[in-house]
N, C-alpha and C positions, 0 to 999 in steps of 0.2 A: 107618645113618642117625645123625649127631651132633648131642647137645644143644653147640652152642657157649660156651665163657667167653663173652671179652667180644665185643659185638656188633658186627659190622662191616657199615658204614653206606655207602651209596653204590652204585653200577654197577661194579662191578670185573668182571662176569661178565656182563653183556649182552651182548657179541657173540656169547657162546656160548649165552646164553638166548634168542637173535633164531634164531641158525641152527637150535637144537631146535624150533620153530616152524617153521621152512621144514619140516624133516625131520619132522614129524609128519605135515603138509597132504603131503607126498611119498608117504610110507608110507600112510596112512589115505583119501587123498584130501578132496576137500570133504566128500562127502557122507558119508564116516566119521566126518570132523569132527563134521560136525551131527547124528551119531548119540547123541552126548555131552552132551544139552539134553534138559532142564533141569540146573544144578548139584546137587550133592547137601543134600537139603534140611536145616535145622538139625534139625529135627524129628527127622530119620531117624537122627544120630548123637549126640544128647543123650545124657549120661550122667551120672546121679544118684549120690549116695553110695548112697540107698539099694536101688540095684540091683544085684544077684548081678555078680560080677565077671564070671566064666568068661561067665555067662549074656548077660550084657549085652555084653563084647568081642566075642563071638560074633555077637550080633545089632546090634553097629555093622560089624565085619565083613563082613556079608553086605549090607549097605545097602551098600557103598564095592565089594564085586565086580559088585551089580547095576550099580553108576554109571561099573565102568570094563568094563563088560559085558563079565565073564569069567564068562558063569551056572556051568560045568561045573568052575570052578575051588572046591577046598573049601579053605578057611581054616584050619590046625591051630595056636591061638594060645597061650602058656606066657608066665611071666613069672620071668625069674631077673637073680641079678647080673651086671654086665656095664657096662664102661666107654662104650659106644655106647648109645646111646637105643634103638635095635631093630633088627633083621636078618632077613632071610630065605631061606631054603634056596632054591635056584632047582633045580628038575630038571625031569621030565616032564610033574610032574601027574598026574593034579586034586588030587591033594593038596600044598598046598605049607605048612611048617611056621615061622611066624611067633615069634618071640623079642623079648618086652618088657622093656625095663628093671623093676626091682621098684619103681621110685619111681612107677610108673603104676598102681600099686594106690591108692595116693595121690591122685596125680592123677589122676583119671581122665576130669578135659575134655577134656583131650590126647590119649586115648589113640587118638580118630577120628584127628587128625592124624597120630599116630605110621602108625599101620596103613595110612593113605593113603598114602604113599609107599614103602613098604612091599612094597604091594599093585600100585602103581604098577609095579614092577619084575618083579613076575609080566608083568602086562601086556607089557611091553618085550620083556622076555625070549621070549613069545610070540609077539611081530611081529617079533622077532629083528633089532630096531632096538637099537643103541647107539652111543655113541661113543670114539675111540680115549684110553685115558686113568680112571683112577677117579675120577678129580675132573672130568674133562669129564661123566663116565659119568653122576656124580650130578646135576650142573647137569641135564643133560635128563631126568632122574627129578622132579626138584623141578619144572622147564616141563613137562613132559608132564601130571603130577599136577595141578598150576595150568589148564592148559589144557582138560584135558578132565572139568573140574567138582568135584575135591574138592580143589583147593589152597589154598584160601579156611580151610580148617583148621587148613592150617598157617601161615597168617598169625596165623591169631587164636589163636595159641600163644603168640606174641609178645608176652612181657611185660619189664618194663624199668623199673625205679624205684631208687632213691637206694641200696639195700641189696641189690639180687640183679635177676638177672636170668635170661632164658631165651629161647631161639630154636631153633628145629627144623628141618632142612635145611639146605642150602649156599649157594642163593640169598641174597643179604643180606634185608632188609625192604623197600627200596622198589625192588628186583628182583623179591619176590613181589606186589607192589602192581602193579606195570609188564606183568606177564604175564597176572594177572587181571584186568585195567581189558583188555586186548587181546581177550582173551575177552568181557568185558563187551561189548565193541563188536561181535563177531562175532553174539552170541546177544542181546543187546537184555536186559542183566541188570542190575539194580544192587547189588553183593554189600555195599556200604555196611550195610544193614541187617541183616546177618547179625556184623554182629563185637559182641561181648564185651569185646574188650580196645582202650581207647583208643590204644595204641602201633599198633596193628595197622590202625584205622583211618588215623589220620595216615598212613602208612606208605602205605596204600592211595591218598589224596589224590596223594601224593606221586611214586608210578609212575604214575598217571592222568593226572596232569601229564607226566611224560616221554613216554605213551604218546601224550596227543594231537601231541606234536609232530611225531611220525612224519607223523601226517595234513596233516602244514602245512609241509612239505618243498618247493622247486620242484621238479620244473616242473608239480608239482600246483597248482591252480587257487587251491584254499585257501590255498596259503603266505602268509603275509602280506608286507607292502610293501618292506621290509628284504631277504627271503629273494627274492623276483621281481627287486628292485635289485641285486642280488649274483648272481644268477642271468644277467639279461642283459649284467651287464659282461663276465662270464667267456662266454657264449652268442657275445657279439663279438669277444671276445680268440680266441675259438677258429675264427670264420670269417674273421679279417684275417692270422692266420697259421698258415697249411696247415703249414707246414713246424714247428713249433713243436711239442716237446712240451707238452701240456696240463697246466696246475696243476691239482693237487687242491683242492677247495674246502674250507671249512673246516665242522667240525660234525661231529658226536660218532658220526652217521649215515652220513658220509660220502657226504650225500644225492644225490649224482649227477655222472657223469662225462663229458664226451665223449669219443667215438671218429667216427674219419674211417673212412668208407666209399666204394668206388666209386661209389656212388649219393650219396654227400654225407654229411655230419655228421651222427651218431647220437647222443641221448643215453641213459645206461643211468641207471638208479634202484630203489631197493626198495620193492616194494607196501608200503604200510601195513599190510594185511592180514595175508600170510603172508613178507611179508622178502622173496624171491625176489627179485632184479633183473629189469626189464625194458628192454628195448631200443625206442627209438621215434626215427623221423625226426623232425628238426628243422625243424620247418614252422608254424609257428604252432600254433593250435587244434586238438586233437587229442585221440579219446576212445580211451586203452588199456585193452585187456581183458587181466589178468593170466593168461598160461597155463596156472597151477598152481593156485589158487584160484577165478578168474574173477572176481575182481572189476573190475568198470569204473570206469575212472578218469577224469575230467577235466584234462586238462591244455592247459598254455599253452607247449610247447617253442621 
């Protein structure tokens, strides 16, 4: 895990933070999903100066295995020097041996955050999920961690003022804002109250905003008047010429494409939900059931 210089701002890593979302609801299912609710509470990972270090890393530890439910897995936490923020042994288990930076003797708000991602990779490494690449690897360590209730941590790690700074994981800031607002909506949370650090907040606003646009996509019902008008040009452009390959439309989402079928024009799109594309005839009014999540959609194809 790296504490970054300087902080790099924006979406450069969402497509690969949208796809570690599909690949979790694949791997876990829904209903594993939803095994991961409530978030990890503040309460449970506070961390005072005046609390025994060992003592206390230990018992934020064990709150962050119960939340990514590995009960059988044991935590063996140490703090040395080291140019990375923290690391950890992956092997068989239940014991797996955690390595903190020494500046988290210091700090020790952070230290839940360090270990959440951390700990995060136990997990993975157990579902025997990753992806191809160290830097893709850790993108879905930091969405995984966000998604399934303790990455809210390491948002509110995230400090940033005129003389220093600091950021924990790979995700930018309003990438870990954009995954937990996604979460937010799945679990009916609102992690707003839980941050510390103003940076962390904004941040938060700020992926919540990219998150709702997902929801507002055509040929979903909600798109607003723009996205429907753009929508039925290109909806006609693609039944007046069969013969034609189809433009891509424009947006960050790449919200939807048609495909011609023997039975007529198909359009394909990504749930809001878990990313997944779905496929639906082109027929006016029409309610999709996502077959990987199940979420039901409304839409206007």
């Amino acid at each position: 895990m790296t504490n970054g210089g300087e902080v790099v701002h924006g979406y450069p890593h969402l497509d690969t933070a949208r796809a570690a979302i599909t690949a979790l609801y694949r791997r876990l299912t829904p209903e594993g999903i939803h095994a991961f609710a409530p978030s990890v509470a503040p309460a449970d990972v506070a961390f005072s100066d005046l609390d025994d270090l060992h003592l206390g890393t230990q018992r934020v530890a064990h709150a962050l295995v119960q939340q990514l439910r590995l009960p059988d897995a044991r935590m063996i936490v140490s703090f040395r020097e080291m140019d990375q923020a923290a690391s950890v042994e992956l092997a068989a288990g239940p014991e797996y041996f955690i390595e903190l930076n020494n500046r988290f003797r210091t700090h020790r708000r952070d230290i839940g955050a360090a270990l959440a991602h951390e700990i995060t990779h136990v997990l993975l490494h157990r579902l025997g999920l990753s992806f191809p690449g160290t830097h893709d690897n850790e993108i879905l360590t930091d969405t995984a961690t966000t998604y399934l209730g303790a990455g809210w941590l390491l948002l509110d790690a995230y400090r940033e003022n005129r003389d220093s700074s600091q950021k924990l994981g790979y995700l930018t800031p309003e990438e870990f804002g954009y995954v937990l607002a996604k979460r937010a909506m799945v679990f009916d949370e609102d992690p707003r109250v839980w941050f510390t650090s103003p940076q962390g907040y904004t941040s938060y606003t700020k992926g919540r905003a990219q998150a709702l646009r997902d929801e507002q996509q055509p040929p979903l019902t909600t798109a607003g008047w723009s996205g429907r008008h753009r929508y039925a040009k290109d909806r006609r452009y693609a039944l007046e010429h069969p013969g034609d390959t189809l433009p891509d439309p424009p947006g960050d989402l790449s919200p939807y494409s048609f495909e011609r079928e023997r039975d007529g024009l198909r359009v394909s799109f990504p749930c809001p939900t878990c990313l997944q594309r779905i496929r639906v005839p082109v027929r006016g009014r029409v309610r999709a059931r996502c077959g990987l999540c199940r979420t039901v959609l409304d839409c206007d194809t």
